[in-house]
C-alpha positions as a printed NumPy array, in Angstrom:
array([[-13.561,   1.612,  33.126],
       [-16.672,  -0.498,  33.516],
       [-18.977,  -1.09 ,  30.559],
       [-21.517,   1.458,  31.396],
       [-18.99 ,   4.034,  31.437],
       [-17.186,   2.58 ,  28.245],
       [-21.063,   2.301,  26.699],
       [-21.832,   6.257,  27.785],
       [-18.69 ,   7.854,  26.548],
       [-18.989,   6.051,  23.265],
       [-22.805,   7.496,  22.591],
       [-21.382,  11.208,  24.084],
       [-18.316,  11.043,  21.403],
       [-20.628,   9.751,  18.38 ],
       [-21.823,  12.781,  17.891],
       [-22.527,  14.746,  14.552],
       [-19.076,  16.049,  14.447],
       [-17.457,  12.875,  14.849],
       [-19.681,  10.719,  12.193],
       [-18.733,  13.78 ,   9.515],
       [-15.094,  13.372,  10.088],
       [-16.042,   9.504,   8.993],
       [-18.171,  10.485,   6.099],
       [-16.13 ,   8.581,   2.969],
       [-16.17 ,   5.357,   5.189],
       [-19.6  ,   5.537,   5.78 ],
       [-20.558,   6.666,   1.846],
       [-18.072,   3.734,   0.842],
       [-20.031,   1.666,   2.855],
       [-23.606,   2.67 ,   1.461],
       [-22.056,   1.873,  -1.708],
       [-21.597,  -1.705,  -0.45 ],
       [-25.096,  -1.531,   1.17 ],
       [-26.233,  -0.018,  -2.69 ],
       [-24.668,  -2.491,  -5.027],
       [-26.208,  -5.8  ,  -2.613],
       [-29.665,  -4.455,  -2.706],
       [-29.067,  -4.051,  -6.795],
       [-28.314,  -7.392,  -6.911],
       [-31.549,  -8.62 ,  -4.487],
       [-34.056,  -6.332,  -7.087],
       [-32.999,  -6.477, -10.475],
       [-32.51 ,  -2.814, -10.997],
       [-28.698,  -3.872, -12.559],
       [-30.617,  -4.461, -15.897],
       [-30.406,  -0.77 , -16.448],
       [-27.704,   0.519, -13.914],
       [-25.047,  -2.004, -13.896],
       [-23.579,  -2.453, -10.729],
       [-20.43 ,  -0.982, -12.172],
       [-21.945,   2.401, -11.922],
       [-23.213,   2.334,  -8.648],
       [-19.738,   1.103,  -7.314],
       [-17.786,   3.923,  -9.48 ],
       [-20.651,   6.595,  -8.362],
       [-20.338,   5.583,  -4.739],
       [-16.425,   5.717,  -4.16 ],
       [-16.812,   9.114,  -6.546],
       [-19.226,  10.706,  -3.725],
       [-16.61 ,   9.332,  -1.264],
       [-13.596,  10.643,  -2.527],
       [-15.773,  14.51 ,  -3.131],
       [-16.2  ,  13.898,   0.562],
       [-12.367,  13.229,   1.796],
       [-11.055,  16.199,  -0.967],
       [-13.877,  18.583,   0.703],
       [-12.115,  17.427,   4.226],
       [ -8.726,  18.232,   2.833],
       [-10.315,  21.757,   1.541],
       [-11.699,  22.587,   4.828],
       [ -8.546,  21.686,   6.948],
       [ -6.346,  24.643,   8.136],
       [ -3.329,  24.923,   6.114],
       [ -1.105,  26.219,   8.826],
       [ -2.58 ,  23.721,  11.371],
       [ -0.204,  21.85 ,  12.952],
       [ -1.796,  20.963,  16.435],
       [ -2.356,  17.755,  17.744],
       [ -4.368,  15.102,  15.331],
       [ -8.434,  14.882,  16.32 ],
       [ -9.382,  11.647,  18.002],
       [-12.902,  10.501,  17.415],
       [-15.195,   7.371,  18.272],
       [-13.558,   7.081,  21.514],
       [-10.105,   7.58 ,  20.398],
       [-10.388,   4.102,  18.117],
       [ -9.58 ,   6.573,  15.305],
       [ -7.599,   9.3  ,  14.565],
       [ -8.365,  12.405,  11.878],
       [ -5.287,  14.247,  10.79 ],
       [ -3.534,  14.973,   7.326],
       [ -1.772,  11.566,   7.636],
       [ -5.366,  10.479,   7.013],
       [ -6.499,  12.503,   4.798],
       [ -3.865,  11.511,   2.61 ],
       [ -4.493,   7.993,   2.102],
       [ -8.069,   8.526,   1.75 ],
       [ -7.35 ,  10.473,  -1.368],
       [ -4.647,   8.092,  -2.098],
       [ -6.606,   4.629,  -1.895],
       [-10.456,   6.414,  -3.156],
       [ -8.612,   7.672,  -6.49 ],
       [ -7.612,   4.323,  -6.353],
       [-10.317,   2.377,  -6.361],
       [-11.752,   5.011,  -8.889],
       [ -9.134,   3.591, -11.403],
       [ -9.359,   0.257, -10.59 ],
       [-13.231,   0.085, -11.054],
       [-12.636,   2.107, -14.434],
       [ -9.881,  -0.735, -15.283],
       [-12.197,  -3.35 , -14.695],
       [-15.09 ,  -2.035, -16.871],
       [-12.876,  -1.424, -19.806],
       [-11.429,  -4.788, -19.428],
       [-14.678,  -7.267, -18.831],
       [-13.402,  -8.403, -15.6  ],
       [-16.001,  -9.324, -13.651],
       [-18.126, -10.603, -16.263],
       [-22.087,  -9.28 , -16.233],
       [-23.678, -12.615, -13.743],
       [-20.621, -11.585, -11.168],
       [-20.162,  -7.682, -11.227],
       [-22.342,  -7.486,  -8.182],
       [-20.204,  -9.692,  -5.851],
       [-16.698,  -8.738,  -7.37 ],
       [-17.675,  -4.905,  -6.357],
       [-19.184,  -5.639,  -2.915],
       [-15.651,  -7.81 ,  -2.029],
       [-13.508,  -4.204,  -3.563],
       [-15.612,  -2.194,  -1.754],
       [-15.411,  -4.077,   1.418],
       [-11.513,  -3.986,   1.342],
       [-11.546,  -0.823,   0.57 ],
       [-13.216,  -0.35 ,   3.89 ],
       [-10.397,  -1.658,   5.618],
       [ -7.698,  -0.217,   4.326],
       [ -9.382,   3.102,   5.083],
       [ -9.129,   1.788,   8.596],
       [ -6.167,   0.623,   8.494],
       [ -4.777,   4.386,   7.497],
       [ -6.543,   5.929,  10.158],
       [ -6.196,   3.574,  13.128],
       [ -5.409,   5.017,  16.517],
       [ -6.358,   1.921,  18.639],
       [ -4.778,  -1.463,  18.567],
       [ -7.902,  -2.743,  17.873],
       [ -8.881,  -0.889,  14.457],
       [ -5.168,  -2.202,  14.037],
       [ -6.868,  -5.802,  13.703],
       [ -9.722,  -4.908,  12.806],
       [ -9.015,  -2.571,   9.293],
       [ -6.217,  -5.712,   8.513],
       [ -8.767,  -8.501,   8.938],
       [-11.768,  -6.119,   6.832],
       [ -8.81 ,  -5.521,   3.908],
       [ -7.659,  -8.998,   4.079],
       [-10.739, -11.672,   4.069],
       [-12.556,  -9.958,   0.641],
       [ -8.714, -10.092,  -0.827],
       [ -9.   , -13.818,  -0.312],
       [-12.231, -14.16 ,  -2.13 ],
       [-10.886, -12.11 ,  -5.096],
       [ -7.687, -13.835,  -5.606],
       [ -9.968, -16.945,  -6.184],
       [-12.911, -14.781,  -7.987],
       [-11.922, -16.627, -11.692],
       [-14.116, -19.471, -10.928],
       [-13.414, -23.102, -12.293],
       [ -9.583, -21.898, -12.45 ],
       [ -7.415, -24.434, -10.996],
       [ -4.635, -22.322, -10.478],
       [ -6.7  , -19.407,  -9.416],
       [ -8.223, -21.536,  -6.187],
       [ -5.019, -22.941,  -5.784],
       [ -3.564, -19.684,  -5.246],
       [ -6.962, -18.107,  -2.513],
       [ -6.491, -21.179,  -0.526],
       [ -2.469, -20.332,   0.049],
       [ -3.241, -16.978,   0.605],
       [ -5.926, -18.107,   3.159],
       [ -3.777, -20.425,   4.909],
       [ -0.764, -17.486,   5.046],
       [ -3.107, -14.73 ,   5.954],
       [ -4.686, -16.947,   8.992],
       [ -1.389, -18.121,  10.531],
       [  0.098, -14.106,  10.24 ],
       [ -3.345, -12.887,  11.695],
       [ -3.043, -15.308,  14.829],
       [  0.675, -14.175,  15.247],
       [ -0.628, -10.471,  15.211],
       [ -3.727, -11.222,  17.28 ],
       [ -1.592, -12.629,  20.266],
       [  1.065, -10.035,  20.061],
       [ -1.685,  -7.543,  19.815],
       [ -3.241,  -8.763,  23.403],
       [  0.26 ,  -9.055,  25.209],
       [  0.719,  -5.54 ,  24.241],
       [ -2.828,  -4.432,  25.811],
       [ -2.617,  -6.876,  28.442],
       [  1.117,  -5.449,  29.61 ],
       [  1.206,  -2.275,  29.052],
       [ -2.797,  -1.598,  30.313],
       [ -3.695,   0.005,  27.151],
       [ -4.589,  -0.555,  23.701],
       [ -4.237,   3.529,  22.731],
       [ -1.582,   3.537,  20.47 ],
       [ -0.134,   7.36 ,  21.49 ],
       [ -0.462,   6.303,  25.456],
       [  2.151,   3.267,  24.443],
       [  4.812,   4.748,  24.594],
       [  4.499,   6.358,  27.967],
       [  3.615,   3.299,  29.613],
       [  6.611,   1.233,  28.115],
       [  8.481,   4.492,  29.266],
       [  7.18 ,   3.635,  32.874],
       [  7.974,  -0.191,  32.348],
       [ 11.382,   0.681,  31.423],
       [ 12.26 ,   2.916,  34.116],
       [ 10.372,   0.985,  36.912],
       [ 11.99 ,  -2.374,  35.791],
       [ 15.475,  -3.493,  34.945],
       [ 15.871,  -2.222,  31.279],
       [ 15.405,  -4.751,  28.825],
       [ 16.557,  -6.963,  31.022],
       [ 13.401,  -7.514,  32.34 ],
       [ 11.051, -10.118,  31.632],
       [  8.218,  -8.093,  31.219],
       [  9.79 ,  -5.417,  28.699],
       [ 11.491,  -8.76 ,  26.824],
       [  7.884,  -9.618,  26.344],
       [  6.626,  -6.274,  25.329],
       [  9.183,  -6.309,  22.757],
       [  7.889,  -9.545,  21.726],
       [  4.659,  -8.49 ,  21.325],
       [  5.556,  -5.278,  19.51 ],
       [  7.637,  -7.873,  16.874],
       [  4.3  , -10.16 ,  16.28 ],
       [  2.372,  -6.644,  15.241],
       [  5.027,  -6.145,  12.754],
       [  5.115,  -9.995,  11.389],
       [  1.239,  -9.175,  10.491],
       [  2.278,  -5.988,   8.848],
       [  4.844,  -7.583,   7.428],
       [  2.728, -10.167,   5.77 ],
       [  0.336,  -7.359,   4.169],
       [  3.495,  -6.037,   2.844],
       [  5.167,  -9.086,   1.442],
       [  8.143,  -8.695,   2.728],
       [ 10.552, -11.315,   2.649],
       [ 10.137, -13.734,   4.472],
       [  6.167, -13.379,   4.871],
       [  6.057, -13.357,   1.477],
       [  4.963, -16.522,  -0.198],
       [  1.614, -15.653,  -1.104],
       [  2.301, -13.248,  -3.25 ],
       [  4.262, -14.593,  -6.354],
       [  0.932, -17.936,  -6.578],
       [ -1.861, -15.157,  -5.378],
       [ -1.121, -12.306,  -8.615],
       [ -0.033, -15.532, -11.154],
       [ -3.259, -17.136,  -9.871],
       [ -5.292, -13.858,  -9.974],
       [ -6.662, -11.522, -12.696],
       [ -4.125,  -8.688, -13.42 ],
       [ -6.907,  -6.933, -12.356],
       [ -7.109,  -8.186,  -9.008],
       [ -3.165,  -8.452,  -8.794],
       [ -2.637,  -4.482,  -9.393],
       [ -5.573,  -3.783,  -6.743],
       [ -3.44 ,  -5.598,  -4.273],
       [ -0.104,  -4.691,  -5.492],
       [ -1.161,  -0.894,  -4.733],
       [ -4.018,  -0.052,  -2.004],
       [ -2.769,  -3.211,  -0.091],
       [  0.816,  -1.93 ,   0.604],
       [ -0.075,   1.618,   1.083],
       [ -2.474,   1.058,   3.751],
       [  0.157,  -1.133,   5.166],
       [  2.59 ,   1.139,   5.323],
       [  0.492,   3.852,   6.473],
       [ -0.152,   1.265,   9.53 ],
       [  3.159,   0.346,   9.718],
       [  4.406,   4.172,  10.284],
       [  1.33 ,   4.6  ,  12.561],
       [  2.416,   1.43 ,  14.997],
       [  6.655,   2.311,  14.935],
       [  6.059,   6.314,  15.576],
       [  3.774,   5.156,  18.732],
       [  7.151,   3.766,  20.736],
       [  9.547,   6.787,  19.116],
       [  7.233,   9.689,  20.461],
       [  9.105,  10.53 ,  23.686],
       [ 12.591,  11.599,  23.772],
       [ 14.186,   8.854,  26.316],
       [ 17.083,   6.931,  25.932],
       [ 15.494,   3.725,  26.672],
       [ 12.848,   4.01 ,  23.925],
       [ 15.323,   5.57 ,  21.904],
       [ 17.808,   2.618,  22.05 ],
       [ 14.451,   0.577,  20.895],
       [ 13.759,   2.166,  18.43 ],
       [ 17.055,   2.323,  16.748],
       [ 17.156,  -1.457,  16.471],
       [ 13.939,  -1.736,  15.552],
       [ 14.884,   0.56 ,  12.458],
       [ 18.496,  -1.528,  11.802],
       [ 16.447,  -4.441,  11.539],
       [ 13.966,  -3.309,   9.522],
       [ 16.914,  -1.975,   6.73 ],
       [ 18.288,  -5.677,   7.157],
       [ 14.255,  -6.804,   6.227],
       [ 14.547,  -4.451,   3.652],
       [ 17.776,  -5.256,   2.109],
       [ 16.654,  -9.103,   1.742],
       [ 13.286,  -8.279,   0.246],
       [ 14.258,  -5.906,  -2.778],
       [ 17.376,  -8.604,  -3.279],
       [ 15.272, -11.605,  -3.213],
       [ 12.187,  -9.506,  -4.976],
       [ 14.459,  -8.404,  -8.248],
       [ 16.66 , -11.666,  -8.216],
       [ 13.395, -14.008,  -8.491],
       [ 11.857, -11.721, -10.837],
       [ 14.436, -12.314, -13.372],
       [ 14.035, -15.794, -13.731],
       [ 10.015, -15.225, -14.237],
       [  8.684, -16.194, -17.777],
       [  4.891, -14.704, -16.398],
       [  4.086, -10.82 , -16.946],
       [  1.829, -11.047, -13.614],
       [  4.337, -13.473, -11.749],
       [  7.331, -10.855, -12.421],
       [  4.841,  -7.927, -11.53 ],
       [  4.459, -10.048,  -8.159],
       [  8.15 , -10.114,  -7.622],
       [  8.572,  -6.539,  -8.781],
       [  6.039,  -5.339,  -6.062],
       [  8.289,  -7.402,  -3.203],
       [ 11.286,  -5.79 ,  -4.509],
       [  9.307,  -2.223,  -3.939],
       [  7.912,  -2.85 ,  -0.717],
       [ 11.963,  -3.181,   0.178],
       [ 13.024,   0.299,  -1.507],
       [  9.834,   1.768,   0.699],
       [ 10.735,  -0.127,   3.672],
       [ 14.339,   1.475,   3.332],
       [ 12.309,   5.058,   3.838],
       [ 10.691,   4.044,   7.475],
       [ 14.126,   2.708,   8.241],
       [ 15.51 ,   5.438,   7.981],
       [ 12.916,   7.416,   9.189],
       [ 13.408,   5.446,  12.962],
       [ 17.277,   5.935,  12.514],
       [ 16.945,   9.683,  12.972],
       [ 13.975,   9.944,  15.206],
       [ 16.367,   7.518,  17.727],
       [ 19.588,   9.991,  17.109],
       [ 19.466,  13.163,  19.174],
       [ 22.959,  13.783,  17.973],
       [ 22.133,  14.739,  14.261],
       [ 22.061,  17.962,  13.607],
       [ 18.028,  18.601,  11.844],
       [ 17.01 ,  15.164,  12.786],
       [ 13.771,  16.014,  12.691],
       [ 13.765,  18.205,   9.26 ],
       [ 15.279,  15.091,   8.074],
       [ 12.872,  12.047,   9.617],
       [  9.846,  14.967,   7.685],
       [ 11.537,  14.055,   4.507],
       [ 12.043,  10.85 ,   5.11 ],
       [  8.541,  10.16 ,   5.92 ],
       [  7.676,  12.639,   2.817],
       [  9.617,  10.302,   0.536],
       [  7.822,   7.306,   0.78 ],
       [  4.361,   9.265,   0.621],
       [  5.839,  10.705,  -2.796],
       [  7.182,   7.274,  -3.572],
       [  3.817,   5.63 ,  -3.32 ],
       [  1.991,   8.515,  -5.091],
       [  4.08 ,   7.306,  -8.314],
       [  4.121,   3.485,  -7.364],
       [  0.131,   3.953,  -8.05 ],
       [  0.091,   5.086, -11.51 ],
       [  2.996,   3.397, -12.648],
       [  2.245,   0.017, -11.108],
       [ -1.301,   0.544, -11.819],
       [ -0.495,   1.487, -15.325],
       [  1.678,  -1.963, -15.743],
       [ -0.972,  -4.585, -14.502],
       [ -3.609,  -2.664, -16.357],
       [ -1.45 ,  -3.33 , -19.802],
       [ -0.808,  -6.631, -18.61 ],
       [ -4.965,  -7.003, -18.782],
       [ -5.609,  -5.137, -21.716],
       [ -3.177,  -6.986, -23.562],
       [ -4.469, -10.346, -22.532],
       [ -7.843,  -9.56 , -23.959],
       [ -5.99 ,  -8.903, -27.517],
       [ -3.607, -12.103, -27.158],
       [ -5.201, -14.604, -24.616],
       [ -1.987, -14.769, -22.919],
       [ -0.049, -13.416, -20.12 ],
       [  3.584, -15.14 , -21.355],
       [  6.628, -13.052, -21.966],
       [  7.42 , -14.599, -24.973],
       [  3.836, -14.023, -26.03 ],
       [  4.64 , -10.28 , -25.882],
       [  6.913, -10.645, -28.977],
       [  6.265,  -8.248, -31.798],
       [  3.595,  -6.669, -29.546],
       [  4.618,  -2.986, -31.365],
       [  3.423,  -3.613, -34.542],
       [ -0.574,  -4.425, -33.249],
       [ -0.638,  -2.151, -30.374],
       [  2.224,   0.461, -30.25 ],
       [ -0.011,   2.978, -27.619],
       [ -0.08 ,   0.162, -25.21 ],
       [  3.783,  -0.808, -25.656],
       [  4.739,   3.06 , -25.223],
       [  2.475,   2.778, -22.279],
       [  4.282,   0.103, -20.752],
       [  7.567,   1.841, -21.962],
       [  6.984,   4.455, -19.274],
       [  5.079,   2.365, -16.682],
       [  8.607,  -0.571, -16.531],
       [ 11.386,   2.836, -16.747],
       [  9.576,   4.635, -13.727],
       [  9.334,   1.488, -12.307],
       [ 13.145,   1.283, -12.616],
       [ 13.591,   4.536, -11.559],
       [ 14.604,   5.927, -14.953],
       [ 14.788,   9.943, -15.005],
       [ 12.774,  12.099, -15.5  ],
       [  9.977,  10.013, -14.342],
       [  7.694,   9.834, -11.815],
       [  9.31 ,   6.576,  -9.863],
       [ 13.137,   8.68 , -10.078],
       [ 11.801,  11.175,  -7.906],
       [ 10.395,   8.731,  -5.406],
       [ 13.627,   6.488,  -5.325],
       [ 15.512,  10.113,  -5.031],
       [ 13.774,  11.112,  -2.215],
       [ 13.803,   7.5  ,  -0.168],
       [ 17.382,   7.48 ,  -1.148],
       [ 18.4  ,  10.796,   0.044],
       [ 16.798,  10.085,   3.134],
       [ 19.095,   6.888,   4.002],
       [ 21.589,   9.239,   2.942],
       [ 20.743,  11.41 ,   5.588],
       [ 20.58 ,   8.297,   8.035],
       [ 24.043,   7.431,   7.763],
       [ 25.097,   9.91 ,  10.12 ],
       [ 23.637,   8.425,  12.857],
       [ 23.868,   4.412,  11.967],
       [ 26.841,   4.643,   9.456],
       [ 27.347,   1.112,   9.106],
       [ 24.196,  -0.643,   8.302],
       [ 22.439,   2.906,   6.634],
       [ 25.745,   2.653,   3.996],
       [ 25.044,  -1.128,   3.041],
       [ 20.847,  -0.252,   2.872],
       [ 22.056,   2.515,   0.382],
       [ 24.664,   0.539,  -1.742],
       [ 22.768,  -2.675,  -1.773],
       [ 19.236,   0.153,  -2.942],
       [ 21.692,   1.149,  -5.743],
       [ 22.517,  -2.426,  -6.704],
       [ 18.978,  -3.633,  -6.72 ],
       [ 18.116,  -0.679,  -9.001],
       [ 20.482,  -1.842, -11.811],
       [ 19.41 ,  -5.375, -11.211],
       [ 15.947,  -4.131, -11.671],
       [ 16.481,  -2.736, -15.026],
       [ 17.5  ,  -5.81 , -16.85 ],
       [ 14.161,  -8.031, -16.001],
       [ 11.899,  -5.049, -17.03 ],
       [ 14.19 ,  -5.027, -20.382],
       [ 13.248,  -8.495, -20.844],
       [  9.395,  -7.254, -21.395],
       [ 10.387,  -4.347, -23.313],
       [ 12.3  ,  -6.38 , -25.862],
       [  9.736,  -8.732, -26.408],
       [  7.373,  -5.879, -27.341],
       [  9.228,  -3.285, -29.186],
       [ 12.298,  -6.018, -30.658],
       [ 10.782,  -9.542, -30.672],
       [  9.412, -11.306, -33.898],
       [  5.734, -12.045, -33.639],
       [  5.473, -16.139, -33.599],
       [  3.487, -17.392, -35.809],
       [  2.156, -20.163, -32.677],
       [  0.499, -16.677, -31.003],
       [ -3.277, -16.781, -31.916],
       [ -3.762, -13.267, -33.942],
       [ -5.273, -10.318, -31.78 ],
       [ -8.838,  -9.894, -32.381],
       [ -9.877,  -6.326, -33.656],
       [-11.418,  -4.537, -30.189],
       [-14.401,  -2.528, -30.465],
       [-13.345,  -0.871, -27.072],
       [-10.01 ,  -0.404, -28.513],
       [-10.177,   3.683, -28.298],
       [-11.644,   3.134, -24.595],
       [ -8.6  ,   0.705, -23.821],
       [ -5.708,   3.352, -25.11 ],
       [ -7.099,   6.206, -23.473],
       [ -7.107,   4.097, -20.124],
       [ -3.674,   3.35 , -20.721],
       [ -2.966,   6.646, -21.502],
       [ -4.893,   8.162, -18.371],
       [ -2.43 ,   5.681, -16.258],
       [  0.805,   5.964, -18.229],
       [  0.264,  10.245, -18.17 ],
       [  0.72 ,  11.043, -14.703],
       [  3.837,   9.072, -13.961],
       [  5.632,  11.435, -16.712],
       [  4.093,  14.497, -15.127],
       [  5.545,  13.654, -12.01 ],
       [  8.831,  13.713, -13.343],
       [  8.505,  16.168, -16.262],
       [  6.228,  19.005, -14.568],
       [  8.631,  20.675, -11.785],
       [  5.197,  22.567, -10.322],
       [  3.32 ,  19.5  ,  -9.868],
       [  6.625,  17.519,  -8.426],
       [  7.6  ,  20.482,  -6.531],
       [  3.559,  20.646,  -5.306],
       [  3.029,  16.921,  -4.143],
       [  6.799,  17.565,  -2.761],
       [  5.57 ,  20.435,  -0.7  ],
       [  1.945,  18.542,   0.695],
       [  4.027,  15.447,   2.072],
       [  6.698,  17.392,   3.55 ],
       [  3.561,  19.134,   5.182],
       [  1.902,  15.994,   6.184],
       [  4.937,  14.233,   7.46 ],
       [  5.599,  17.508,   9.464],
       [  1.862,  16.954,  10.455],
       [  2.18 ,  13.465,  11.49 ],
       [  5.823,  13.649,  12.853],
       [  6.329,  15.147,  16.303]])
């Protein structure tokens, strides 16, 4: 296809219908457009750029719930490609733009109720969460190797700026240049296995992959050949970039310096929207080679899954084992959210095992809820990691500090905020009834469900899951004790009396309250149950 033709059929499919399947990017992207021009005239003097960031993601997440309310409920026909098939529209999508707008709805609350960015900076801190925001949006709707890039690099380059956004902080620019340096190097990996996969297989469409490996495959000698050898390289570079985003082990050293050097504010923004929209991409880029029903891409498949439990089995070890040496709240949090990213990793493990096994009996039922289990998974990771970074902030502004040990006695000045944290650290764990038991449940059952087709290595993911679970427990104690059983020390400068202390508990509270819903409330965990069974079913074919 020549340009001209590329340049027509790109102004015949940007039509009306296409731009109002894209309306949250685009009002997330006035918003950007909104808060810049606020800070060129000085209109923030009366509307703080605060509010026009929280109004603007509002409007866009009205706009992706009205999508969700006009989508068939029964449809479950083959996802609508748009812009030239660079993006896709289906309830995958829909999803995690409901999942990553309510998001950045609490995040921009969090920040206003804890002073981070200060008044001179709120403009630029709010165009750089916007702008990743962006991105990720991208990333969860990608259909095209090149949105691939594209919505990591647009997530990715504002992240760097706001890791270093405490100006003057040693530590904090210490930490944005290392995540620089990191997120260049995985980018160039990704980038070059991203054009041997166009340039071999003659298409960057991420549904037509699959067929044309198929054709590789059967025209060639198996994986013997040095083409498909290199196709499978290529396909392993994609996944070092997602890899990166994800923190897995052993792309993950920027994450432990980036949160410590980072405001908790920035840290649980990251911690959250950046490993959802990663794992949306991730799922995205593995179900394009597992479509067909061939035994070559089938045999592909299955070890791409095996290694991803081994990935997964030496992140949440590595994750909880460092954490418990931690004397940082944020640098802990950092190692917690490795240690997570290896119980979700666990779910699109398994999720490959079955979709590779022809031989298991509901293979398919059981891939739905294995791709359903991580969806519910990171439904409860938001509000309960959310919640924990959040207290983490708040608490800083009563204490000026972010130690452990600093925590000590913490009950008898704020007791809302340590109950808070109570629930946040046991869902966390994976404590029933809570909102994070469910989630484990679910990713754990699936594996379960795995081991009849890859007993050997789906048996260790699910003993060493079990094992990282009670490890997990005893580093989150740690915090706990210091709150609720630790004497104050008299060395800890006294917390100042808050006049936004009302505002700060009922943050807390708005946070801490969903995670016990989703494990107290059987309609609302039987309800989210139901939508990503349906949306895995959706995605899943």
């Amino acid at each position: 296809m020549n340009f001209e033709n590329l340049l027509s059929r790109l102004v015949e499919d940007s039509t009306a219908s296409a731009f109002s399947l894209f309306t949250p990017e685009l009002a997330l992207c006035a918003t950007v457009v909104a808060v810049m021009f606020g800070r060129l005239f000085p209109v923030d003097r009366w509307f703080p750029p605060y509010w026009i960031a929280m109004l603007g993601t509002a409007a866009a997440f009205g706009l992706a719930f009205s999508q969700v309310m006009q989508f068939e409920p029964n449809l479950l026909g083959p996802p609508q490609e748009f812009f030239t098939g660079l993006l896709v529209y289906d309830r995958f999508t829909l999803f995690f733009r409901l999942f990553l707008l309510l998001f950045l709805i609490l995040t921009i609350a969090m920040t206003v109720v804890t002073g981070i960015p200060d008044y001179e900076d709120g403009p630029d801190f709010y165009t750089l969460l916007l702008g990743s925001g962006v991105g990720m949006l991208l990333m969860a709707s990608a259909n095209h190797l090149l949105i691939l890039f594209l919505g990591v690099e647009m997530a990715s380059v504002p992240s760097y700026a706001l890791v270093g956004f405490l100006k003057g902080r040693r530590q904090s620019s210490e930490a944005a240049l290392k995540f620089v340096i990191y997120g260049a190097g995985a980018a160039g990996v990704m980038l070059y296995g991203i054009s041997l996969l166009a340039g071999l297989l003659g298409t960057a469409n991420m549904p037509q992959m699959a067929e044309r490996l198929q054709v590789l495959l059967a025209d060639g000698g198996g994986a013997t050949d040095p083409v498909v050898r290199a196709v499978l390289l290529a396909i392993l570079m994609v996944l070092v970039g997602l890899a990166f985003k994800l923190s897995l082990v052993p792309f993950h050293f920027w994450c432990p310096d980036a949160f410590h050097g980072a405001s908790a504010e920035v840290a649980g923004y990251l911690s959250v929207a950046s490993k959802a929209a990663a794992f949306a991409l991730l799922v995205r880029f593995v179900l394009a080679f597992v479509t067909p029903e061939t035994d070559a891409l089938a045999q592909i498949a299955f070890h791409v899954g095996v290694g991803l439990a081994v990935m997964s089995i030496v992140t949440m070890t590595f994750g909880n084992l460092a954490a418990y040496a931690q004397t940082n709240a944020k640098r802990l949090l950092a190692y917690s959210t490795i240690a997570h990213a290896g119980y979700m990793l666990m779910a699109v493990s398994a999720l490959l095992v079955l979709l590779s096994a022809p031989e298991v009996e509901e293979r398919l039922e059981h891939a739905y809820w294995a791709l359903g289990g991580l969806l519910f998974y990171l439904a409860a990771y938001l509000f309960m990691n959310l919640g924990a970074f959040a207290i983490v902030a708040l608490v800083r502004n009563r204490i000026y500090s972010e130690e452990i040990d600093d925590y000590n006695g913490l009950v008898h000045t704020a007791p809302v905020l340590c109950v808070c944290m109570l629930v946040c650290l046991f869902s966390l764990v994976g404590m029933p009834p809570l909102g994070g038991f469910f989630g484990k449940f679910y990713v754990f059952a699936a594996v379960y469900r795995a081991t009849e087709a890859a007993p050997v290595t789906m048996w260790t993911l699910l003993i060493f899951g079990g094992l990282n679970t009670v490890i997990s427990l005893f580093y989150y104690l740690r915090i706990l004790k210091a709150m609720f059983m630790g004497p104050q020390p008299a060395t800890v400068r006294p917390a100042d009396p808050l006049a936004s202390e009302g505002v700060s508990i009922a943050y807390a509270c708005l946070v801490s309250v969903p995670v016990v819903l989703l494990g107290f409330q059987p309609s609302i965990v039987n309800g989210l149950s139901g939508t990503v069974y349906e949306v895995a079913r959706n995605l899943i074919r």
